[in-house]
N, C-alpha and C positions, 0 to 999 in steps of 0.2 A: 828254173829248176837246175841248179846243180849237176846232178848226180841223176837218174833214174833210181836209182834204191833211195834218195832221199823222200822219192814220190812215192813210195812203196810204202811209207812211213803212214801215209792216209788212205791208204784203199781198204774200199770197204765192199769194192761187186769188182765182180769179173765179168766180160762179153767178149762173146768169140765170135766168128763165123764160123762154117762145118767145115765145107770142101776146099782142102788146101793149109787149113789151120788144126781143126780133130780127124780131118784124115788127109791121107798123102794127095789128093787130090785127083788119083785114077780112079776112073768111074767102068767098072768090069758089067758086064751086061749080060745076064743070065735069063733065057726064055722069057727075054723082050722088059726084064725088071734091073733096073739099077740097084747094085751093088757095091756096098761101101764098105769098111772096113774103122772100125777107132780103137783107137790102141788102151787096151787096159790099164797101164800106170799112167795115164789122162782121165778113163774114166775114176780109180781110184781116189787122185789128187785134187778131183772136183768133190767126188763126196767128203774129204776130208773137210777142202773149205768151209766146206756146207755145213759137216760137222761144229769147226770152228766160228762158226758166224758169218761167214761170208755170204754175200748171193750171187748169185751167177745165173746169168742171162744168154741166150743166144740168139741172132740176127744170123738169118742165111737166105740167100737167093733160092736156094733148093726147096723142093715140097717132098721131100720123103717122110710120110708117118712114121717109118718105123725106127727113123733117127729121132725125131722128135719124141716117139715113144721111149726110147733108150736112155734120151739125155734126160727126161720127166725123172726116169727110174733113178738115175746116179745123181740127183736134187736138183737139174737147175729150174728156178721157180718158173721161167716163160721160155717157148721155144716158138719165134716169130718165123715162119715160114713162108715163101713167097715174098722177100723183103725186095723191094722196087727203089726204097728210096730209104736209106740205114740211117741215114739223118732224122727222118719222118717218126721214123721205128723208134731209133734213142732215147728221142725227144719226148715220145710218147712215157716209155720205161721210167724214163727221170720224174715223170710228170705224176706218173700212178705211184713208184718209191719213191719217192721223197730223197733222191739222191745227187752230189753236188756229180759237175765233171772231174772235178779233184778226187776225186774217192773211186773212181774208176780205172782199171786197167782193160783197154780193148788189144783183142789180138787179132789181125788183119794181113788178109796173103794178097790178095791184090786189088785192082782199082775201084771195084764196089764199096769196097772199107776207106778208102778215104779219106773221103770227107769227112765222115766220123771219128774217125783217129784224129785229126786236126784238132778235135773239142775236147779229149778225156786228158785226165792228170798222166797217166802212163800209156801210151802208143805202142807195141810192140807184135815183133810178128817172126814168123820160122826164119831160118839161116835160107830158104828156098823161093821166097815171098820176090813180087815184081819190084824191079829196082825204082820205082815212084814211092811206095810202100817203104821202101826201106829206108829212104828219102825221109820219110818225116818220125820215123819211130825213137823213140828213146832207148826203146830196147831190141836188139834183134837178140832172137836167141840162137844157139849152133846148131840147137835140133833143128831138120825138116819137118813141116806140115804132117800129124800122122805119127808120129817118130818121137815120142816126149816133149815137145815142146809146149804145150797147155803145162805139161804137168813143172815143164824147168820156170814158167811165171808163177805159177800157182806155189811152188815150192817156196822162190825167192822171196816172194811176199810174205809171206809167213815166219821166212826163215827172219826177215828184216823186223817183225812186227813179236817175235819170243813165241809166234804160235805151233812151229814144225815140229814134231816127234816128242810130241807133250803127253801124258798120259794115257790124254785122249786119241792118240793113233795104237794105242792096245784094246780098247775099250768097242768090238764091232758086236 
């Protein structure tokens, strides 16, 4: 590949991880319950996707329901929780959609993600992400983990593909 926005040309799903990637990765601890935070123009730019035909996946180490409840709500079709082995996980997703690696952008903040980054058409991850991570990505973005960056991949694909601020981001 060229270019990373040449590979933007064929994505057709998005996968993220949570902590570090849809939020800044501080884990605030409230009467013994983990507390996270994700930032609204991330959740918006996923349901756009969604809007646009996109699917989008998430893979996380973490077991919070009520992330996975969230991101169910803002369209993404599976929220894998507990992931031990993102390779395992992927592999699985590709198998039940019917989806190549090339049609894939993962976004990944550090060494759990991977091995997984290594297989998808687009690799990309926060401007904050472990420097192995940044190591194999096509794309880093300038946003931090939490901070716009779901939303600065989610935008640019779109933007590369004629889908960003088309009608249908009037149409809610």
């Amino acid at each position: 590949m060229t270019s990373y926005k040449e590979g933007l040309n064929h994505i057709t799903t998005f996968i993220f991880d949570v902590d570090g990637v849809l939020t800044n990765g501080d884990i605030a601890l409230y009467k013994g319950e983990i507390v996270r935070t994700i930032n609204s123009r991330d959740g918006y730019a996923i349901q756009y996707a969604v809007k646009m035909g996109f699917d989008i996946f998430i893979i996380t180490g973490g077991n919070s329901e009520e992330v996975k409840t969230r991101l169910l709500d803002v369209g993404a079709k599976e929220v894998i929780l507990n992931a031990r082995n993102k390779v395992n996980e992927y592999q699985k997703l590709k198998n039940s959609y019917n989806f190549t690696d090339e049609q894939v952008v993962y976004m990944g903040d550090d060494i759990p993600d991977y091995q997984v980054m290594k297989l998808v058409g687009v690799a990309s991850c926060p401007q904050d992400s472990a420097v192995e991570i940044k190591s194999i990505s096509h794309y880093q973005s300038p946003f931090f983990g939490g901070r716009h960056c779901v939303r600065d991949i989610i935008e640019q694909t779109l933007r590369v593909q004629g889908k960003w601020f088309t009608e249908k981001a009037f149409d809610w």
